[in-house]
Residue frames relative to the residue before (quaternion, step in Angstrom):
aa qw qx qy qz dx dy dz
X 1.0000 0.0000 0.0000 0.0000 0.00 0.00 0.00
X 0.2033 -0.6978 0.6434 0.2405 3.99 -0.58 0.76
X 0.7687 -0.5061 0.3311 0.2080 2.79 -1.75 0.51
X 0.6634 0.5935 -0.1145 0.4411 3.05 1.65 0.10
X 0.4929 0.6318 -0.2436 0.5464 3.12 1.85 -0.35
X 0.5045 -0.6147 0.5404 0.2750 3.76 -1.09 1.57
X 0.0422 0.4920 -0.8689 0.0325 3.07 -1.41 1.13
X 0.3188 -0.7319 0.5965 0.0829 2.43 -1.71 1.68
X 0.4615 -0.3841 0.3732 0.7073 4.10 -0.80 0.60
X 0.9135 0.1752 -0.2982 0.2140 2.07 -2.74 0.44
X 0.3871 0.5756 -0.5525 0.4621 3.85 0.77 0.45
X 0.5686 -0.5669 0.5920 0.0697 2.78 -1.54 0.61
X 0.2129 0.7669 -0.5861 0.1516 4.48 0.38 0.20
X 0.0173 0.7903 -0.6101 -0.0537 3.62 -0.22 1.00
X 0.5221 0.5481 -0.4643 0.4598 3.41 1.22 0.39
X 0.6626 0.4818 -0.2832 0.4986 3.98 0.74 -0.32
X 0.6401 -0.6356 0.4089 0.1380 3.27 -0.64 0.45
X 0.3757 -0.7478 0.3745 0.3993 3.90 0.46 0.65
X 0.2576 -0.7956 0.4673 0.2869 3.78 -0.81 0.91
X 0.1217 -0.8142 0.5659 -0.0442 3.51 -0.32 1.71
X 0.7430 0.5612 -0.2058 0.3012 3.16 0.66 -1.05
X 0.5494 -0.5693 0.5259 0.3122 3.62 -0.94 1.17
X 0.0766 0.9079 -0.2940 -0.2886 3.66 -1.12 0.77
X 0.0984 0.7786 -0.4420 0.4344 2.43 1.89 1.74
X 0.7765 0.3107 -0.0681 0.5440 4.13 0.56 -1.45
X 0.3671 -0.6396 0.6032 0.3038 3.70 0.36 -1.26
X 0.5059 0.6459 -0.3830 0.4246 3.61 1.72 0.26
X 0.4503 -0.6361 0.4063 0.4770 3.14 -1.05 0.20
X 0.7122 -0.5555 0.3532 0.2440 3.22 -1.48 1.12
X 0.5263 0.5675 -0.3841 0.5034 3.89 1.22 -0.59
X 0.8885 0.3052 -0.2496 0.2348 3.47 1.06 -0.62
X 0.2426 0.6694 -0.4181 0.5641 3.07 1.72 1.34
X 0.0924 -0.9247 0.3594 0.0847 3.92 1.05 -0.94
X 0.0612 0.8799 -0.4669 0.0629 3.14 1.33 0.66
X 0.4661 -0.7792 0.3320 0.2557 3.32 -1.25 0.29
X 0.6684 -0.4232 0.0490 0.6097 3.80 -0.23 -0.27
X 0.6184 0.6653 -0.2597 0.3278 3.05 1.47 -0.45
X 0.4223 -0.7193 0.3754 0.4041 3.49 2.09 -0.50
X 0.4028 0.0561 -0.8968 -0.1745 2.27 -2.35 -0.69
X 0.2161 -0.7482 0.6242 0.0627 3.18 -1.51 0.26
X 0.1378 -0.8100 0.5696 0.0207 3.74 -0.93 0.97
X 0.7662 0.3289 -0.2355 0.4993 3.30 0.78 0.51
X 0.3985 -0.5181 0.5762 0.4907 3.97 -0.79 -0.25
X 0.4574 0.8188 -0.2171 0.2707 3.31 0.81 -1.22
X 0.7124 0.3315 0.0036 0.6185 3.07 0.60 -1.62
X 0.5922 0.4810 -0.3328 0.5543 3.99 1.00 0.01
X 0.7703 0.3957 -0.3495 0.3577 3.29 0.60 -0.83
X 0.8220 0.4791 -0.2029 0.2316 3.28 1.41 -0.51
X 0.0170 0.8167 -0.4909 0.3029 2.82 2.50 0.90
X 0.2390 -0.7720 0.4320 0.4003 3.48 -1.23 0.43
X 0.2694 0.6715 -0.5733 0.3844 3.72 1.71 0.80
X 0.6887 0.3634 -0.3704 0.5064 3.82 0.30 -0.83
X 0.6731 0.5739 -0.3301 0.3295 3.22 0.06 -0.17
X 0.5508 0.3324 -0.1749 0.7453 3.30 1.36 -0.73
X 0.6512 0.1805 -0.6409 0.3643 3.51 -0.14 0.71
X 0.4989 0.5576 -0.5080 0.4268 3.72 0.99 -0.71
X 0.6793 0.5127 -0.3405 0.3997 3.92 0.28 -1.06
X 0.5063 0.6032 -0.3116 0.5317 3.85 1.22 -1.05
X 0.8479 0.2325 -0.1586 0.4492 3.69 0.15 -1.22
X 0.4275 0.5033 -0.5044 0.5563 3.92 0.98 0.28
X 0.7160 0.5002 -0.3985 0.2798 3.59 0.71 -0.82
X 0.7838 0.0246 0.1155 0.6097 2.97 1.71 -1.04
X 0.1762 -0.7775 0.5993 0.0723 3.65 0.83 1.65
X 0.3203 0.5176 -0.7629 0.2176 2.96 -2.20 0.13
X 0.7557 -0.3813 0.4692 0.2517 2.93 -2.37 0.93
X 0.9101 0.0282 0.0262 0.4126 3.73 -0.67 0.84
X 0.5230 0.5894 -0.4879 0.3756 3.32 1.56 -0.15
X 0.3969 0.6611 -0.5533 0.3150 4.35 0.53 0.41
X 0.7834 0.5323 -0.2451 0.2071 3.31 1.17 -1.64
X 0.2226 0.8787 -0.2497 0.3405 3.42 1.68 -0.10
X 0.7227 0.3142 0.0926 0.6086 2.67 0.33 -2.24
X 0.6050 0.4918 -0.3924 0.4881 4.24 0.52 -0.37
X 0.6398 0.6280 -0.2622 0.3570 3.36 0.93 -0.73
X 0.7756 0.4057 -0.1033 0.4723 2.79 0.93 -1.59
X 0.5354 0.6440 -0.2638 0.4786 3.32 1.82 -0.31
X 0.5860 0.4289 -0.2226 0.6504 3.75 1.79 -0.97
X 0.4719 0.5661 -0.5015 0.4532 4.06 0.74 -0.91
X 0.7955 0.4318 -0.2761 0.3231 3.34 -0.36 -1.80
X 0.6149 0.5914 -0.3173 0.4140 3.75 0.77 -0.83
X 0.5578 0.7064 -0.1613 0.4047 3.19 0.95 -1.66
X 0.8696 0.3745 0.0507 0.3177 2.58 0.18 -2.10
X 0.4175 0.6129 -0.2188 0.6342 3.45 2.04 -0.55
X 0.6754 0.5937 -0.1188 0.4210 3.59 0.73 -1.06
X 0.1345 -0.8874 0.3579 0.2577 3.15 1.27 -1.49
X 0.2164 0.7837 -0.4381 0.3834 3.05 1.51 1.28
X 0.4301 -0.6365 0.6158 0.1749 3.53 -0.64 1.65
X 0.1865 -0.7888 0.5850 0.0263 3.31 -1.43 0.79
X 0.1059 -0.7814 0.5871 0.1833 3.96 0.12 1.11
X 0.7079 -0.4076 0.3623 0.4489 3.57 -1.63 -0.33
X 0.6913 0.3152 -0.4484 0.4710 3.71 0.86 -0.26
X 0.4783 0.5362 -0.5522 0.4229 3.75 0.69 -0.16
X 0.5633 0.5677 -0.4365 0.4122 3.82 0.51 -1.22
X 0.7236 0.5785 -0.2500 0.2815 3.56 0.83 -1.54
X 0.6532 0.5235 -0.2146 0.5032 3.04 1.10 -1.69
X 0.7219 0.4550 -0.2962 0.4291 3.99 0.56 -1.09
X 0.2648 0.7847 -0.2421 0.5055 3.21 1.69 -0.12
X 0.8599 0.3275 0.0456 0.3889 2.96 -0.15 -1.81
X 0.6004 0.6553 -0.1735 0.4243 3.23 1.58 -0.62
X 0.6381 0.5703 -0.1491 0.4953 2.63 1.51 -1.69
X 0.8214 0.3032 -0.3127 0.3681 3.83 0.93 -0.26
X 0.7145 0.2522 -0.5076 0.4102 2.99 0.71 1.92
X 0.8240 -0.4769 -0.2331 0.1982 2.83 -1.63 1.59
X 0.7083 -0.5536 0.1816 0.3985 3.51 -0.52 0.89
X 0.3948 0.6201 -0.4757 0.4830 4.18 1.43 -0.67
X 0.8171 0.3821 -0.2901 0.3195 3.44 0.27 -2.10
X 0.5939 0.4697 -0.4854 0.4372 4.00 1.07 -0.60
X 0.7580 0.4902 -0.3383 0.2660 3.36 0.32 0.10
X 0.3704 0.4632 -0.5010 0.6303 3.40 0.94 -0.68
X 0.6809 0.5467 -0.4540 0.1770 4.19 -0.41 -0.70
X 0.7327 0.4719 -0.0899 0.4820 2.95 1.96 -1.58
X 0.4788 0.5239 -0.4764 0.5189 3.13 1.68 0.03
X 0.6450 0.4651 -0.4580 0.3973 3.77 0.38 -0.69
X 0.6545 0.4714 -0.4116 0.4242 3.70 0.54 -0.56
X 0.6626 0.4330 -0.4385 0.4256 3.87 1.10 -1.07
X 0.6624 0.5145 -0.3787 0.3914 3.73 0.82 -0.72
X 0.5787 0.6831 -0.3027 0.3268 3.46 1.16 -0.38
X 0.7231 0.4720 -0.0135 0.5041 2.88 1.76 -0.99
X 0.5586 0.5793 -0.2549 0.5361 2.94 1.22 0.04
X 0.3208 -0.6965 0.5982 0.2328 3.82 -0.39 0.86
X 0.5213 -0.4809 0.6769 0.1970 3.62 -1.92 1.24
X 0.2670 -0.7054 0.6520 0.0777 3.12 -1.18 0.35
X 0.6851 0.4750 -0.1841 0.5207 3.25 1.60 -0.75
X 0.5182 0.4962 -0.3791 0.5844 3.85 1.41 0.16
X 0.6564 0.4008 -0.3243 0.5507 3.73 0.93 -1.40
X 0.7485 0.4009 -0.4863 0.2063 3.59 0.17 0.25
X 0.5169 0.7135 -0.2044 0.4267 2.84 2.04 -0.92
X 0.5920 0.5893 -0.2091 0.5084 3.16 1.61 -1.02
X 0.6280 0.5479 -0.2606 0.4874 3.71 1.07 -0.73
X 0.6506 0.5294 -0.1869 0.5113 3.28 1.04 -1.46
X 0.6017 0.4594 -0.3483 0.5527 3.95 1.18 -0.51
X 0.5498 0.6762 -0.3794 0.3107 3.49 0.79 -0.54
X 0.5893 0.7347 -0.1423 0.3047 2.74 1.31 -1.87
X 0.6507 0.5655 -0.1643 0.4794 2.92 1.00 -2.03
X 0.6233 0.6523 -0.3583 0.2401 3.19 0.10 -1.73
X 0.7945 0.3026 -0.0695 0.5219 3.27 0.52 -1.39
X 0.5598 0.5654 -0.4045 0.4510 3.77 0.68 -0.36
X 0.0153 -0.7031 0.7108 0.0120 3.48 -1.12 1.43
X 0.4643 -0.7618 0.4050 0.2001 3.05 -0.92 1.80
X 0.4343 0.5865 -0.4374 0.5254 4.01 1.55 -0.32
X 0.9354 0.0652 -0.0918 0.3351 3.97 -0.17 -0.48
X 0.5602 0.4762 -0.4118 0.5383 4.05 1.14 -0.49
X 0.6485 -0.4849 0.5834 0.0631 2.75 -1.83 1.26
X 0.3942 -0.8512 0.3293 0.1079 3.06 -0.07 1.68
X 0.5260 0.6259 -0.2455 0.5210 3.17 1.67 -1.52
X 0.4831 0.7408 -0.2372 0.4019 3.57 0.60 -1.20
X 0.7306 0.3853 -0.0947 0.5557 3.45 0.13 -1.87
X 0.7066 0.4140 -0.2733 0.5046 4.05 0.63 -1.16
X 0.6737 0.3271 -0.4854 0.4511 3.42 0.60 0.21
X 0.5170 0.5950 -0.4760 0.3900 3.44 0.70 -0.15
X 0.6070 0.5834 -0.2771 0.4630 3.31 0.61 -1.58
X 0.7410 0.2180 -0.2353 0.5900 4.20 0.43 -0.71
X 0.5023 0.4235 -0.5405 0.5255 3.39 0.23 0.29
X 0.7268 0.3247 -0.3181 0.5149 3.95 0.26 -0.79
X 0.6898 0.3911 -0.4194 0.4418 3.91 0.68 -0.32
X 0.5955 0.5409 -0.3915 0.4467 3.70 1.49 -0.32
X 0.3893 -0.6510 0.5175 0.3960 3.48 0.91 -0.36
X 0.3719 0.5696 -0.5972 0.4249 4.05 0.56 0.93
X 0.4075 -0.7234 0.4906 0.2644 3.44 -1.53 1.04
């Protein structure tokens, strides 16, 4: 296989080199520690979620054609569903379909929905810090004034 040839997740390329490495730092990626929810910089670091794991552990218990997608499901459901994401009959379909490849890749998915859901703190401040501006006319407000605000909103004081 050259070094060029798609490997899709979860293949197997024992010619390529495991991706470990953060490719933000050049550290290893275990030592960033993301949660189940991610970001994530590796497959690596997905596979060793202990949700993926318990589906890999689920289907050692009992292998078979398609018997992972079960347990992926219920791994994307819970996210979803945590999330509060209505579910029609083609959503059912599509999450379905998702669900019947390999349990790392349904996740990194359900992280994107838990991170989705979750509010930035760093936008709501930026957003505060635009406020600021908005109203500030640089001909008469009290500059000093306006800079405490601004660290009061980066201190997290109302």
């Amino acid at each position: 296989m050259s070094a060029h040839a798609f490997v899709r997740p979860g293949q197997v390329a024992p010619d390529l080199p495991a991706p470990d490495a953060c490719v933000r730092c050049g550290l290893p990626a275990a030592a960033h520690g993301p949660g189940a929810e991610g970001p994530f910089e590796t497959e690596r670091q997905v596979a060793e979620l202990p949700a993926v794991r318990a589906v890999y552990e689920a289907f050692d218990r009992d292998p078979g054609v398609g018997k992972m997608a079960p347990h992926s499901r219920r791994l994307l459901g819970r996210a979803l569903e945590a999330a509060g994401v209505g579910m029609g009959r083609y959503d059912d379909r599509i999450a379905e379909w998702l669900c019947q490849w390999e349990p790392h890749t349904v996740a990194v998915v359900a992280g994107w929905v838990t991170r989705a859901r979750r509010p930035d703190p760093a936008a709501a401040q930026l957003a505060a810090i635009r406020a600021v501006f908005d109203v500030f006319d640089w001909e008469t407000d009290d500059r000093q004034y306006a800079l405490e605000q601004i660290e009061d909103i980066v201190r997290g004081a109302s």
